[in-house]
N, C-alpha and C positions, 0 to 999 in steps of 0.2 A: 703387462707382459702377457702376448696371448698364451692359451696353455696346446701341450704336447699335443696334445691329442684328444677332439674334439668332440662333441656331445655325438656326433651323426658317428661318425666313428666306430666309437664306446658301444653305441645301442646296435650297429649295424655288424658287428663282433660280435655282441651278446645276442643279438636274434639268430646268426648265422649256427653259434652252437646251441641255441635252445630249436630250432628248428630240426636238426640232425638230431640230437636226443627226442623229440615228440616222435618222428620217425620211426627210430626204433623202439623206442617203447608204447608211445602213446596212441599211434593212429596204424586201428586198423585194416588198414584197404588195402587189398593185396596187390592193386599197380601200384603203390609205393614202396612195395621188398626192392633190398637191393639199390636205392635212392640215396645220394651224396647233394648234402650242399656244399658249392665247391667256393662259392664267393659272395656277399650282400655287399652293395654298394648302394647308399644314398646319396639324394638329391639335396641341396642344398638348403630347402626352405623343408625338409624334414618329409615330406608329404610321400613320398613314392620309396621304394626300395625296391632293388633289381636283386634279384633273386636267382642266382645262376643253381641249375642241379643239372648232376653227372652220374652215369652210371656205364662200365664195360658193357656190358649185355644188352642193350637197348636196341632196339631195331627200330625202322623205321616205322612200322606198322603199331608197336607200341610208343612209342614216343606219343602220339595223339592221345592215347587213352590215359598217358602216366599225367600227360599235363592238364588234362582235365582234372583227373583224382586231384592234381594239386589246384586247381583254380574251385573245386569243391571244397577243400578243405582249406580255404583261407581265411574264412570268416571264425572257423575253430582255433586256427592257429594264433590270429591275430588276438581274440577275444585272453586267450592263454595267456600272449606274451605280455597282453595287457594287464592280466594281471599278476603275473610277477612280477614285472619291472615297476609294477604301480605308476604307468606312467598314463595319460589321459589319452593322448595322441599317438596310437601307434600306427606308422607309415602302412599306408597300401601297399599290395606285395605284389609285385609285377612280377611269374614266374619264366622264365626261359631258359630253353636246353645250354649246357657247357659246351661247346665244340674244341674244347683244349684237347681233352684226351683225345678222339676222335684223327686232329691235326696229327699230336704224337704218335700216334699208332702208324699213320700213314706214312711218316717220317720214317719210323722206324723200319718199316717195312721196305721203303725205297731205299735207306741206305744197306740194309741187306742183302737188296736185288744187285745192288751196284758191285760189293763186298765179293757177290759169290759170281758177277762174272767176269770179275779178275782170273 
């Protein structure tokens, strides 16, 4: 019987809140204030993990610089997660901006316009 819920899963859960706690406590670059991980999804054969981060406040101008701090500080992160989980193999960390909120906001904002020129 396969199980519930699977090893990529499990680890890609558990990086997601140990990345967001290194954040706020452990790293510190100040383009990362203010940085949400918002989702880790892995790859099948373990190797890669998509790495979504979100932030209100972000502009366009810094968006470049926040994801740089994070493709600088991967090899920290991973080395970390590597060793608490004590596992040998931890996935590459592919970083990319969230465009969730960003969507929402803009939703929000057009059903507003709509609302008020009733």
């Amino acid at each position: 019987m396969p199980r519930e819920f699977s090893r990529n899963i499990r680890i890609a859960s558990e990086l997601q809140r140990f990345i967001n706690n290194l954040l706020q406590q452990g790293i510190k670059d100040p383009r990362l204030r203010g940085i949400t991980i918002s989702s880790v999804t892995m790859n099948d054969s373990s190797g890669k993990a998509l790495v979504l981060f979100s932030t209100l406040d972000l502009e366009n101008n810094e968006e470049e610089s926040t994801l740089a701090a994070l493709n600088s500080a991967k090899g920290f992160i991973r080395q970390k997660f590597g060793q608490k989980m004590k596992i040998r193999n931890v996935p590459e960390l592919i970083f990319e901006r969230d465009s969730g909120p960003d969507t929402s906001i803009r939703i929000s904002k057009l059903i507003d316009e709509a609302i008020n020129k009733k």
